[in-house]
C-alpha positions, 0 to 999 in steps of 0.5 A: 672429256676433251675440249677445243683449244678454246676451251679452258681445260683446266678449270673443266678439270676441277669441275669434274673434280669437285664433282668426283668427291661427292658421288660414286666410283667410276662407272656409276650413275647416282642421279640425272643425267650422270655423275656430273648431270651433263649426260656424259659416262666417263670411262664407258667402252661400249659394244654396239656392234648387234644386229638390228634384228636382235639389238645388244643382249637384255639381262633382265627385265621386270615390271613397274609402275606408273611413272617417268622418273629414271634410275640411278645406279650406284655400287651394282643397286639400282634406284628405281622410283614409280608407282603402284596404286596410290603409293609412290614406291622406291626400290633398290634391285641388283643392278646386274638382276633385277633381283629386289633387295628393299623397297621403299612407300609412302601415300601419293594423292597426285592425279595426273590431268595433261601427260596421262602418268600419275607417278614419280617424275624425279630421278632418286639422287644417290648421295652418300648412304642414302638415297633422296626421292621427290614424288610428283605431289611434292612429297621429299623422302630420305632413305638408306641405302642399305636397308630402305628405312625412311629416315624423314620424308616431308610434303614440301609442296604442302609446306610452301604453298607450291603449285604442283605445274602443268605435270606435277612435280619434277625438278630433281634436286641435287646435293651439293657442298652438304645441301639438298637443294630442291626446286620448290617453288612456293613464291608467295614464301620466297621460296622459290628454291630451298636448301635442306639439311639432307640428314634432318630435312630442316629448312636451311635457307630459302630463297627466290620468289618464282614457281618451279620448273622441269629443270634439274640444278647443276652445279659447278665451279669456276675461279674458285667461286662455287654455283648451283645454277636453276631454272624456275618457271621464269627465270635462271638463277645461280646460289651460292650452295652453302646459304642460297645467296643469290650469285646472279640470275636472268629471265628465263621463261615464258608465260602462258602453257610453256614449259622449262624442262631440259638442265643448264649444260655448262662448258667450262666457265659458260653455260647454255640453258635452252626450252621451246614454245618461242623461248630458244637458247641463251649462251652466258658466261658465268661470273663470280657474282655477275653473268655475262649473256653472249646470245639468246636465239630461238633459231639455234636450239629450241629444245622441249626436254632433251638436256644436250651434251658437249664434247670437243667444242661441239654441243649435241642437241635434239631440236623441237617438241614431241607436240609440234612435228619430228624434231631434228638431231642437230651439231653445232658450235656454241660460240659460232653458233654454225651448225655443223650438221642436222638430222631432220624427223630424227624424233625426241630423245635424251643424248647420253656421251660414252667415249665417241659415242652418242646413245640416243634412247627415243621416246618411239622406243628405239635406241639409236647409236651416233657418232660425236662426230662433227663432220657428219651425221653418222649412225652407227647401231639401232634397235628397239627396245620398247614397242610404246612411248618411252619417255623416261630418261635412260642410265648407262653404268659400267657397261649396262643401259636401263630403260623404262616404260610405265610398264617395264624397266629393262638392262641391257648389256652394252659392255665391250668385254 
């Protein structure tokens, strides 16, 4: 990822490297949003000159369940979490097939009132030799890789007294500095978020009392000082990993029928959280135990969903709602706040970065190439892929994109080779 001048490249550089330590090889897609959950596939070269007519060659497809949870993708296996009747169903396929390799189950009593959907929101989390699965009832599961046995799974939305929100269950934990850190969201217990010994599913700490979010925990480092930093119902926090210690934290949110549901992107010691419904975007800088707010704005970034990506000073975001009108691509320096450019009725979708290249899966079920260029909105390939609503969040690894519906997941090849 190359930055601006301004930007301070060497402390991008242990971010990443703290991250690389934890996850996969290269070219693998272990959880949301990507190794480091900021949407970028580092060392992807892409073909993405197809026809429009026929769109980039599908490998294979096959069907799912119900559910919005994308895959994650690590040492040619995908994870892919849904639902089949009243079992919430994790299973592991080749990645280049399709072909099943083991299958995971357990009983869900989740019934879906608002999104029409009643499976898995989440996004397995691959960490290690296993693989971590939070359904949409609040049901947490440990499984093995290699061969799909259920380690220990616990109702953790039962344990703490947890709301299920507006659509259940779905803020993807994450695994960090040897801690499953899941958005639980039990306040009456202060348990707002909790840290579970990944191996045994014991509570290690818990702490902060607030509902959950939509939002997946990133983490991060900066001047040494570790941070996984959360979005709950009403609130950004950042924990230290190992004990839960709160490092800082600020009002986030809104009361009433709102939402927070796009991750924190950060750039190098600042990071940006954004949400829609008149909540807007904050721009802060991060402490070692203090934070510091450079601006709030709702003019500038009002996103429902879509987690946006940064790249050479320049932040990629998809601005308004699917509820509310088209919503509009949109370039624009954080620190200035100018935006560069915008694609106005541009619609919904979740940016992923290869090299110079935006991939932009639509929730109309078109795929829509763009260039990371500041200059100009400049489009590059589209295709469609789905005739129906895709909301789930695609999965590039190694030259293979995955997207899903609630009916199919499908991989296409998108390698230059």
């Amino acid at each position: 990822m190359q930055l601006s001048p301004r930007w301070n490249v060497a402390a991008v550089t242990v971010v990443v490297a703290c991250w690389a330590s934890q996850f996969a090889a290269a070219g693998d897609w272990p959880q949301i949003l990507g190794p480091q959950r900021n949407g970028v596939a580092a060392g992807e070269k892409l073909n993405t000159n197809w026809k429009a007519s026929e769109g980039p060659k599908e490998l294979w497809q096959k069907p799912v369940g119900s559910g919005l949870a994308g895959v994650a993708v690590v040492k040619g296996v995908t994870y892919v979490f849904h639902r089949l009747k009243n079992q919430e169903l994790l299973e592991a396929v080749d990645a280049r097939t399709g072909k099943s390799r083991w299958k995971a189950s357990w009983p869900t009593d989740y019934d879906d009132t608002i999104a029409g959907d009643n499976g898995p929101r989440c996004v397995p989390v691959v960490s290690g030799d296993h693989v971590y699965a939070f359904g949409a009832a609040g049901t947490l599961a440990c499984i093995q890789t290699q061969d799909g046995k259920i380690v220990w799974s616990k109702n953790v939305g039962a344990d703490y007294n947890a709301p299920r929100g507006y659509f259940g269950v779905g803020s993807t934990p994450i695994v960090d500095s040897g801690v499953l850190i899941v958005n639980v969201g039990g306040p009456a217990d202060k348990a707002g978020i909790v840290g579970f010994d990944p191996k045994t599913g014991d509570e290690l700490w818990k702490t902060v009392a607030d509902t959950a979010s939509y939002s997946a925990p990133v983490a991060t480092t900066v001047n040494g000082v570790r941070h996984v930093i959360c979005i709950t119902r009403l609130k950004c926090v950042s924990l230290d990993p190992k004990n839960g210690k709160v490092r800082f934290e600020f009002p986030f949110g809104k009361r009433g029928p709102t939402v927070n549901g796009a991750s924190p992107l950060v750039m190098n010691d600042n990071f940006l959280v954004t949400a829609s419904y008149g909540i807007g975007a904050t721009l802060a800088k991060i402490g070692t135990s203090s934070v510091d707010l450079i601006w709030s704005d709702d003019e500038i970034l009002s996103s429902q969903y879509s987690t946006p990506v940064f790249v050479d000073g320049y932040v990629y975001a998809v601005e308004g709602r699917q509820d509310a009108g088209p919503a509009s691509l949109r370039c624009f320096d954080p620190l200035t706040k100018k935006i560069a450019w915008e694609k106005e009725g541009f619609g919904l979708a979740t940016p992923i970065l290869a090299g110079n290249q935006l991939l932009l899966m639509r929730t109309d079920g078109e795929l829509v190439v763009v260039a990371a260029n500041p200059k100009a909105y400049q489009e590059l390939a589209k295709a469609t892929l789905f005739d129906n609503t895709t909301r789930a969040l695609p999965a590039l690894s190694n030259g293979l994109l995955y997207v899903r519906d609630t009916k199919t997941l499908k991989c296409f090849d998108l390698s230059a080779n």
